[in-house]
C-alpha positions in Angstrom: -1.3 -13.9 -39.6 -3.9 -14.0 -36.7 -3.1 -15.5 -33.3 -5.9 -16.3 -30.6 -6.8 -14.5 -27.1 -4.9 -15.3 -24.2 -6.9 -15.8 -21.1 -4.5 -15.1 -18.0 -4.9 -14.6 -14.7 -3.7 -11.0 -13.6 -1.2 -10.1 -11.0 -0.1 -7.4 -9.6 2.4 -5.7 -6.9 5.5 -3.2 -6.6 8.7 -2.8 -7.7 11.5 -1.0 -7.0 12.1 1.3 -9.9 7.9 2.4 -9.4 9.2 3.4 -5.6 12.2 5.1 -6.7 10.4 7.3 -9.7 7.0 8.1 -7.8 9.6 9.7 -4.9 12.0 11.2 -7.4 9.9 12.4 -10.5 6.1 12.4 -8.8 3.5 10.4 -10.4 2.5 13.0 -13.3 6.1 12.0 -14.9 6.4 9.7 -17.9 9.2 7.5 -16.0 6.7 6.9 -13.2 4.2 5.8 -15.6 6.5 4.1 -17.8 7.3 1.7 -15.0 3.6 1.3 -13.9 2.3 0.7 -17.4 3.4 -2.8 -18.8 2.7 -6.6 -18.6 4.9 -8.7 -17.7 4.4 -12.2 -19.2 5.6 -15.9 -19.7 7.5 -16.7 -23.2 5.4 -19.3 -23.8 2.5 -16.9 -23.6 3.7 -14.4 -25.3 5.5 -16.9 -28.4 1.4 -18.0 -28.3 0.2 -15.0 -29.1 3.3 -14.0 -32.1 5.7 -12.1 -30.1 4.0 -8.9 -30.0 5.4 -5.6 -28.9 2.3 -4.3 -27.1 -1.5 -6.4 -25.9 -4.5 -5.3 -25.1 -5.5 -6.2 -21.6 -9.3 -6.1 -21.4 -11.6 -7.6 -18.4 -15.6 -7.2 -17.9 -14.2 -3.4 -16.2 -12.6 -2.2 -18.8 -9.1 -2.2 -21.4 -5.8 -1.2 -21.7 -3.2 -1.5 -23.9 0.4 -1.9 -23.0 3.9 -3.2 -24.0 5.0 -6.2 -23.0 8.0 -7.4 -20.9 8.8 -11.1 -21.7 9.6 -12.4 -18.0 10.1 -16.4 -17.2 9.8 -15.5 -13.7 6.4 -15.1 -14.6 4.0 -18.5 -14.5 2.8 -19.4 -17.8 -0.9 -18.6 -18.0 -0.5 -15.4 -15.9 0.6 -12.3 -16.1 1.7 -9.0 -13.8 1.7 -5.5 -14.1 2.8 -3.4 -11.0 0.2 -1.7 -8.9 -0.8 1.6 -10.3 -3.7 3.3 -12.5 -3.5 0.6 -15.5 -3.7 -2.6 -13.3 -6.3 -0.7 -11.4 -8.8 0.4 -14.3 -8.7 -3.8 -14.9 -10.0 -4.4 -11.3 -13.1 -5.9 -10.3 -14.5 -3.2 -7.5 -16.6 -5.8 -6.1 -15.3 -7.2 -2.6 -17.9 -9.8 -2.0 -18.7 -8.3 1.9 -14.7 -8.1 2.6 -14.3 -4.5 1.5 -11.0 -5.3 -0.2 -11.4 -5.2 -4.3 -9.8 -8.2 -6.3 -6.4 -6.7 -6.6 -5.0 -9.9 -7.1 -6.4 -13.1 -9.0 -7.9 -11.1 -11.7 -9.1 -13.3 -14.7 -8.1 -10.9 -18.1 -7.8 -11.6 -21.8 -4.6 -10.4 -23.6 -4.5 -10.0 -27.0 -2.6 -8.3 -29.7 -3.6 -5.2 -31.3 -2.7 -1.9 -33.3 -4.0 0.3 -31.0 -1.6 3.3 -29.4 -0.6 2.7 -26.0 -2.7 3.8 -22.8 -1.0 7.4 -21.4 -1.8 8.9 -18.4 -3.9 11.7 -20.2 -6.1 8.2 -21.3 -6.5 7.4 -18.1 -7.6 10.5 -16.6 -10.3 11.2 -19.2 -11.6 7.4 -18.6 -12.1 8.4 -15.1 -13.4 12.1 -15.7 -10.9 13.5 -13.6 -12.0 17.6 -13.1 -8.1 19.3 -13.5 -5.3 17.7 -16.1 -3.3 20.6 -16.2 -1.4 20.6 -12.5 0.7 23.6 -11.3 3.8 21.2 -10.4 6.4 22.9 -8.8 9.8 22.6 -6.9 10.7 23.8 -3.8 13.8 25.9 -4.3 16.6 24.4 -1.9 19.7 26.8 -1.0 23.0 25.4 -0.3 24.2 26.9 3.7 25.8 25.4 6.7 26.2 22.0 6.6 24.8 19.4 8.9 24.5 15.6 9.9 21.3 14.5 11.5 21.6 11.4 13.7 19.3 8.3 14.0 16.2 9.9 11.7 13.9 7.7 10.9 12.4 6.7 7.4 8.9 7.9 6.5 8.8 5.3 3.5 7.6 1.5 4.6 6.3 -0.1 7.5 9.9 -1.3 8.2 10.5 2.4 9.3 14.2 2.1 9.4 15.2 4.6 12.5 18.9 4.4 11.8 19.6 6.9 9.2 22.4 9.4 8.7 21.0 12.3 7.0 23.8 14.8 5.6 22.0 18.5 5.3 23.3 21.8 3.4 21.5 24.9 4.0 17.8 23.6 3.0 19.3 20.6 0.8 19.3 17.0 1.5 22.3 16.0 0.1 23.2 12.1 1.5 21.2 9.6 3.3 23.3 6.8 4.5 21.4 3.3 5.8 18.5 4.3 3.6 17.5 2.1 1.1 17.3 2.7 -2.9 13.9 4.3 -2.2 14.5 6.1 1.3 17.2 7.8 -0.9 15.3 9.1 -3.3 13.0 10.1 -1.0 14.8 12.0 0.7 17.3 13.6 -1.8 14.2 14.8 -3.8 11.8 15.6 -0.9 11.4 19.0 -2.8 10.2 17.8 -5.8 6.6 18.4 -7.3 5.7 19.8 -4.7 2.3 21.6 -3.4 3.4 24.7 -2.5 0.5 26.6 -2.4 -3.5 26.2 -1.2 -5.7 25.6 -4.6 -9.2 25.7 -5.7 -10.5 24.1 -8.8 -12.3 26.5 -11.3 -13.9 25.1 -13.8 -10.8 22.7 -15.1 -8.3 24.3 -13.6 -6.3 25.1 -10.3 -6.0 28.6 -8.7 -4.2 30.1 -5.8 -6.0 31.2 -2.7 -5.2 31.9 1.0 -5.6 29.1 3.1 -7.5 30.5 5.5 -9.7 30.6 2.4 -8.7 27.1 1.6 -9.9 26.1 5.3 -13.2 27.9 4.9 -13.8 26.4 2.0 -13.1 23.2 2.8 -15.0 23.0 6.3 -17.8 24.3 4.5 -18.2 21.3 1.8 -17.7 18.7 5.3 -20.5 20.5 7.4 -22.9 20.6 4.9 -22.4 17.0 3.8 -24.7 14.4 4.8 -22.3 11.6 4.6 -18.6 12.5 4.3 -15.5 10.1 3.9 -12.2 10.6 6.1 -9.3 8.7 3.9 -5.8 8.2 3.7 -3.7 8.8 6.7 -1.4 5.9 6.7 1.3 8.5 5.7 0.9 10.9 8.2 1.6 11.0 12.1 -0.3 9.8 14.8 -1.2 12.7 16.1 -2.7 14.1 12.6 -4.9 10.7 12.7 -5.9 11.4 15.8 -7.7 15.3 14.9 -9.0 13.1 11.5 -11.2 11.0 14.0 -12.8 13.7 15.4 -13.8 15.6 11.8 -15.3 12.3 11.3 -17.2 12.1 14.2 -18.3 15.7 14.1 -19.5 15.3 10.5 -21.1 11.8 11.7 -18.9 10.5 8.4 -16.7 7.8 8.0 -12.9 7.4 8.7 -10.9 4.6 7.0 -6.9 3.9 6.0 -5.6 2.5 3.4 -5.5 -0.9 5.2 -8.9 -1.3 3.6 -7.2 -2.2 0.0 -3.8 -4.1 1.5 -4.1 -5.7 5.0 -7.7 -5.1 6.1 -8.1 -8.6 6.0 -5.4 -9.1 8.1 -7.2 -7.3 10.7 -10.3 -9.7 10.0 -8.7 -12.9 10.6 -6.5 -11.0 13.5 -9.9 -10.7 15.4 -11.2 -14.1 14.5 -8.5 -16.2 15.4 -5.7 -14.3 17.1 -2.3 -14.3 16.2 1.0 -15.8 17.4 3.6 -12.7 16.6 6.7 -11.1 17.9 8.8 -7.7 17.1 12.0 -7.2 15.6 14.1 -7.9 18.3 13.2 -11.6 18.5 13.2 -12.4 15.0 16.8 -11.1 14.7 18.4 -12.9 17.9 16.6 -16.7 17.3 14.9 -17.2 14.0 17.0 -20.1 12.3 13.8 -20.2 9.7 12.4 -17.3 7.9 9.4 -17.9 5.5 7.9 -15.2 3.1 4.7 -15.7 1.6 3.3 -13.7 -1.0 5.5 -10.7 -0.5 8.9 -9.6 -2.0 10.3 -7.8 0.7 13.4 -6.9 -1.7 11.4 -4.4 -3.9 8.7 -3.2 -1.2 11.0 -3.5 2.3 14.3 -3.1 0.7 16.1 -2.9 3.9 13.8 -5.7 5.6 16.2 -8.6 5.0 19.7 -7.0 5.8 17.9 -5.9 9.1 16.4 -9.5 9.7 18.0 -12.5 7.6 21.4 -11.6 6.9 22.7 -10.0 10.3 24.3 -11.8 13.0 21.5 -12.3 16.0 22.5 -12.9 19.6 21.7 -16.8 19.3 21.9 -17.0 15.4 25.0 -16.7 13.2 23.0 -14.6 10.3 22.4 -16.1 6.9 24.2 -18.7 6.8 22.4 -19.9 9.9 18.6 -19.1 8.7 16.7 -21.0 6.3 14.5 -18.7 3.7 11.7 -20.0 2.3 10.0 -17.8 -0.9 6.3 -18.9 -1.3 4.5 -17.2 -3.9 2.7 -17.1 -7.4 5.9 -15.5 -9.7 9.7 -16.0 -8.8 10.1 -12.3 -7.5 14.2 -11.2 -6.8 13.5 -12.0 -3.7 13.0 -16.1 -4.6 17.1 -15.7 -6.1 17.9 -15.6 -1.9 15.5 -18.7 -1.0 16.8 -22.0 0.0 13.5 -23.2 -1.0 11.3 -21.6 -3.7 7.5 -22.8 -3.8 5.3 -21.2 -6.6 1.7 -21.4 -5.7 -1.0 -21.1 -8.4 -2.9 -17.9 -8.1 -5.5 -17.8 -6.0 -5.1 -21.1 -3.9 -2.7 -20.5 -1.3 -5.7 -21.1 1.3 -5.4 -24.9 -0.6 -1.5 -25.3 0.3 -1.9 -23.8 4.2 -4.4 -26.7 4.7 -2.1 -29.1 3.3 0.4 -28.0 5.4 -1.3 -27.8 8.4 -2.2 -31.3 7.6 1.3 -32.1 7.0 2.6 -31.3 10.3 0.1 -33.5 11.8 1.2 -36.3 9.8 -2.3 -36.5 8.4 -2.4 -38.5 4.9 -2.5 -35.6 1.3 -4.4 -38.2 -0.9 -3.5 -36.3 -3.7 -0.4 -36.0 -5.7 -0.6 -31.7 -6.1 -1.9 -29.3 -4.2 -2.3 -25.7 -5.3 0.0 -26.6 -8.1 2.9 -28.0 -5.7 3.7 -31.6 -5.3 3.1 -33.2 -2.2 6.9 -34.4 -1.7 7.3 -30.3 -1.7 4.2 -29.9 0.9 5.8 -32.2 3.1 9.7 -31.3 2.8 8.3 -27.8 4.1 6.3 -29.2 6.9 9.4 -30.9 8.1 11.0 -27.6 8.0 8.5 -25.7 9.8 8.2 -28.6 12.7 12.2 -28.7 13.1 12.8 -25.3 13.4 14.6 -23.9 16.6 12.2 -20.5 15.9 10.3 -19.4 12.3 8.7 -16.9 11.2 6.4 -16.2 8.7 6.1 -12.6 7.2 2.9 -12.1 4.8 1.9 -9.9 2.0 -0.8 -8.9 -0.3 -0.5 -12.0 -2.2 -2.6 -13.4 0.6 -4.4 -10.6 1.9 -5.6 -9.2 -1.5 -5.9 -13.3 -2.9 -9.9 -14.5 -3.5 -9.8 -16.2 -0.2 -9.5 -12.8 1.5 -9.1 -13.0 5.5 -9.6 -16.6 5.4 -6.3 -16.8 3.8 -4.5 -14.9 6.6 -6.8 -17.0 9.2 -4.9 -20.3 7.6 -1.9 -19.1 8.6 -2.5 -17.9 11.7 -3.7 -21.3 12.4 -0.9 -22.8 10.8 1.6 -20.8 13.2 -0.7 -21.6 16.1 -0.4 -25.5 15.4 3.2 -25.2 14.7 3.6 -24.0 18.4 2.7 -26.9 19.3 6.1 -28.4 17.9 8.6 -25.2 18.3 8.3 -21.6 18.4 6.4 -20.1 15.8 5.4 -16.3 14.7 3.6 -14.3 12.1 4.1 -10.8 11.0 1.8 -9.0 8.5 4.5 -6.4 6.2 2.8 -3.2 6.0 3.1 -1.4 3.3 3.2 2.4 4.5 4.9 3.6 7.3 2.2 4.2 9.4 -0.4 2.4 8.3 -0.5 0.3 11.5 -0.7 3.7 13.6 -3.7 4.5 11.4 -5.0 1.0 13.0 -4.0 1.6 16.2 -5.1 5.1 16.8 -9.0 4.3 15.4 -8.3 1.2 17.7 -8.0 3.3 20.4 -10.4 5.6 19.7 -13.5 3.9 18.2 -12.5 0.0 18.9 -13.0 -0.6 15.3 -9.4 -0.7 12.7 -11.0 1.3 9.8 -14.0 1.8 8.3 -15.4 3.2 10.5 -18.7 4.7 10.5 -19.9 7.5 12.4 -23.1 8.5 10.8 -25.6 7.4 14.0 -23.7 8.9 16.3 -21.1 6.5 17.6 -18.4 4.1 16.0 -19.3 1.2 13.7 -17.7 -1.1 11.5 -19.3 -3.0 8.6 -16.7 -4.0 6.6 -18.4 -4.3 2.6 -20.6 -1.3 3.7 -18.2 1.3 5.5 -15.4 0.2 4.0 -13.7 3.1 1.2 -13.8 0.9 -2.4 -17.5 -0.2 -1.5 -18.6 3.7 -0.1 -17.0 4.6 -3.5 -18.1 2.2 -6.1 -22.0 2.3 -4.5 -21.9 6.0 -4.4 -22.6 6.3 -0.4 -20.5 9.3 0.1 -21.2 12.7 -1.0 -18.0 14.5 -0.2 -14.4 13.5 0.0 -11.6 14.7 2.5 -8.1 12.9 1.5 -4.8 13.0 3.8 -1.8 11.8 2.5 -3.1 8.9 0.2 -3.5 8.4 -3.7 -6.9 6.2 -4.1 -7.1 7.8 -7.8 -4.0 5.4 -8.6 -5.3 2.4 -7.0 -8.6 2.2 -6.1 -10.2 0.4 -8.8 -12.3 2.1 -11.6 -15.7 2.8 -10.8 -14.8 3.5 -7.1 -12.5 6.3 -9.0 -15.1 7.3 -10.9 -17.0 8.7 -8.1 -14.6 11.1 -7.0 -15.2 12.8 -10.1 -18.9 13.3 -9.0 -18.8 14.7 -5.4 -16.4 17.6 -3.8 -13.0 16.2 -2.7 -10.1 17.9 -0.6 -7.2 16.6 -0.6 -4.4 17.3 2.0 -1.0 16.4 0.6 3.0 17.5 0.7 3.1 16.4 -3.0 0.6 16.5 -6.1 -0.8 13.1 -6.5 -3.2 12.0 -9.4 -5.8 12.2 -7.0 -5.6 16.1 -6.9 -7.1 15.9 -10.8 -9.8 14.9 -8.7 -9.9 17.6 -6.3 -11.9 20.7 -5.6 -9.3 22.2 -3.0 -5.9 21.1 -2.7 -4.3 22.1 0.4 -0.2 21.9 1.4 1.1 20.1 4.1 5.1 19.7 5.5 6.3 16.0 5.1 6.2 14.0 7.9 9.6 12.9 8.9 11.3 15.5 7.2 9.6 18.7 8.0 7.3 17.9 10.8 8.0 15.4 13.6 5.4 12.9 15.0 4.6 9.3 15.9 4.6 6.2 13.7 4.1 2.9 14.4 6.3 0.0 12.9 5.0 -3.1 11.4 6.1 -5.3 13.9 3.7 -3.2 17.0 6.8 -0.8 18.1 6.1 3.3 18.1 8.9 5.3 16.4 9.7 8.8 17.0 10.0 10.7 13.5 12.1 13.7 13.8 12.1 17.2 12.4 15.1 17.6 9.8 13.9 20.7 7.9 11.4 23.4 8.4 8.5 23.5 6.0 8.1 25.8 3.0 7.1 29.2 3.9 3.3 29.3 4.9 3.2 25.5 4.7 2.2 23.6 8.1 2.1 20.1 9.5 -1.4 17.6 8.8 -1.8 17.8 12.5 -1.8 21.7 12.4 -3.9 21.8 9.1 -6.6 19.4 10.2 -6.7 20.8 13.5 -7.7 24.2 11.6 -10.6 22.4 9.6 -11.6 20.4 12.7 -12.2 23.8 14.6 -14.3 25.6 11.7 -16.2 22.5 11.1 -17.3 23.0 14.9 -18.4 26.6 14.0 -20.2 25.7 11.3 -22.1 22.5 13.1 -22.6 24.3 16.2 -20.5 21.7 18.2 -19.0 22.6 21.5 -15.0 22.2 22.0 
């Protein structure tokens, strides 16, 4: 029996279990890529198409096949698989002058087929990576004296809980307590798959060499490059972002963050229209109304809502005094909390924020639905947002990565604005990496630009389509590669990918990645937060002190160390002045 092709619209985001296994097993394991390769769909959809076991997904980039996971959380007519190397080889690269690929919104056929599953061996010879075969290793952790550590903080998320109790013996980790499910494993397996020593590739495959060799090496593929990219840094410290500015500038390249592919356009819409926000501190003492739009802070900021929804505040008696209100295009775990659940269709939430906006001024909705939710539902939400005592609205990639790009975010912004007008009223952008708003802040404060930043006549520019890292990729701009602490390989979308494979890369990393099949000289570095201390910044604004817990591995130092080394040679090689 034959059925037909499902068109769907794709969607896709974390979970918990993808947090836990890429911190505990490393991303070259088969239960990390277990729980990044599926599809996640509506019975309906999948009844439609005979109750298949597995589908191929296929869009005008390219196919993969996959099983499926029958979800009714999951609107009929769409589909999600979690952010990772299959959802990313399905990815238009295009960004439309934005610089941020369609990560979300993504219009795929599913169909089903006989064909073996997509493994992470498929995936690396679609892209042409150089090395498959990766020297993984584990540190080797001795039992000794045992010790608490007080007050560390957690170099996972941009919630960058800095209450932890971290129980040590000898050179093992052996509790966290506050963590969450993912700060656990982070921490308990901080030794795991490690990169324990400085590689270069030969021919396809890794081998050892100093690192002073490393260095050389390295320095010598950024001098001699005409235009080289700076990217990553959103899991590193301050300080390491800091010395990355300056290669750029000496190599007249271009520095960016992984803002670019999650809440660049957050920054866009920041400096169009401004933005009405607050810390932690406020949120927790007066919001009696919490909204969350297109995020699901309980499987990407698992510690988010015990920290600002369910405690007691100064002027708030906790939960049971706050209003939650879930808006988004699936019913994520985080919905099962809501006191009101709203599921947009994908791709118009820019329809409902005018609505509301509308709503709150009393202005007539002619029509009955908007963005797929009636307009008795548009305006029982207004009414909530104009009689709050203090709201907030906390926003995720299911705006910033939606078709409407920054113009989404600017909605809201405007919305909060407006709503001022009636009560108190913030906005908070959830960052995904802990530092990703320092790697903001420090290019702020350095270049006046957020990221992409451009370097090559001389002094800082930003032109966001053109600078930006998935556009420099995907056109082929760039002719060398230097990556700190980031995996673009697993989510940059295909043909940006591609081009790694083409020019010399270096990546700088405390653990292999897949990017390193992509690399020409892999180089260690401690773990920020565990092994080297620093300065993050938390989503809400507020800089956190990471401490020092453990020393490094033997011969292993700190970013800030490591770059600082490259920075120097690169100025021997280029003839720059210190």
């Amino acid at each position: 029996m034959s059925f037909n092709k499902l068109f769907i619209i794709l969607n896709t985001g974390r979970t918990i279990r993808q947090g836990m296994f890429m911190e505990s097993d490393g991303k070259w394991s088969k239960k990390y890529f277990d729980e990044v390769a599926y599809i996640e769909m509506n019975p309906e959809d999948v009844k439609t198409l005979g109750n298949p076991s597995k589908v191929k997904v296929s869009t005008n980039r390219g196919s993969v096949v996959l099983p499926v996971r029958v979800n009714d959380r999951v609107r009929k007519g769409s589909a999600f698989i979690p952010m990772g190397p299959c959802a990313s080889l399905l990815v238009d690269h295009e960004t439309d002058g934005t610089g941020i690929p369609y990560l979300k919104s993504t219009k795929a056929i599913v169909e089903p087929t006989d064909e073996p599953l997509t493994t992470l061996q498929d995936f690396l010879k679609i892209l042409e990576a150089k090395v498959v075969d990766i020297p993984i290793t584990d540190l080797e952790t001795k039992p000794g004296e045992k010790r608490v550590v007080e007050n560390v903080s957690c170099p996972f998320c941009g919630d960058v809980c800095d209450y932890l109790r971290i129980e040590v013996e000898g050179a093992r980790i052996v509790r966290n307590v506050g963590g969450c499910a993912i700060s656990i494993s982070k921490f308990l397996n901080y030794n795991k798959h490690r990169i324990l020593k400085p590689y270069i590739r030969d021919g396809n495959r890794f081998i050892e060499v100093s690192l002073e060799k490393a260095i050389d090496m390295a320095a010598e593929i950024l001098a001699n490059a005409k235009y080289p990219l700076i990217y990553g840094l959103s899991s590193t410290c301050v300080e390491a972002i800091e010395v990355a500015t300056e290669i750029a500038e000496v190599t007249h390249g271009v520095i960016d963050n992984t803002s670019v592919v999650c809440h660049g356009p957050t920054m866009l819409a920041l400096q169009e229209v401004g933005a009405v926000t607050a810390t932690f501190g406020p949120m927790l003492h007066l919001a009696d109304l919490v909204i969350f739009w297109g995020c699901n802070p309980r499987e990407a900021h698992m510690n988010h809502i015990s920290r600002i929804v369910m405690p007691r505040g100064r002027f708030v008696e906790g939960r049971k005094a706050r209003k939650v209100v879930i808006v988004d295009v699936r019913k994520t775990v985080t919905a099962d909390m809501a006191d009101l659940f709203i599921q947009v269709e994908p791709g118009r939430d820019v329809e409902l924020l005018r609505a509301l906006r509308m709503a709150i001024k009393d202005l007539e909705i002619e029509v009955p639905v908007v963005a797929g939710v009636p307009r008795e539902k548009i305006i029982e939400l207004a009414e909530m947002l104009r009689t709050a005592r203090y709201g907030v609205l906390f926003f995720g990639m299911g705006l910033t990565q939606s078709e409407a790009r920054f113009r989404a975010i600017e909605e809201a912004m405007k919305l909060v604005q407006e709503l001022n007008e009636w009560t108190k009223f913030v906005l908070l952008p959830m960052r995904g990496h802990y530092n990703v708003n320092g790697a903001n802040q420090v290019l702020l404060w350095n270049t006046g630009y957020p990221y992409a930043v451009d370097f090559a006549r001389g002094f800082p520019r930003m032109i966001v389509g053109v600078t930006s890292t998935p556009d420099l990729l995907a056109n082929g701009d760039v002719d060398a590669a230097l990556i700190i602490a980031s995996d673009p390989a697993a989510h940059f979308p295909r043909k940006a990918v591609e081009h790694l494979s083409k020019i010399p890369v270096i990546v700088v990393d405390a653990k292999w990645s897949l990017t390193t099949a992509f690399a020409d000289i892999v180089i260690p570095a401690g773990m920020v937060g565990i092994e080297c201390e620093g300065t993050v910044y938390r989503m809400d604004g507020v800089p956190i002190y990471m401490k020092k817990i453990l020393d490094p591995p033997p011969g292993i130092l700190c970013d800030k160390d490591v770059l600082e080394m490259l920075l120097k040679k690169v100025k021997e090689l280029k003839k720059v002045s210190s």
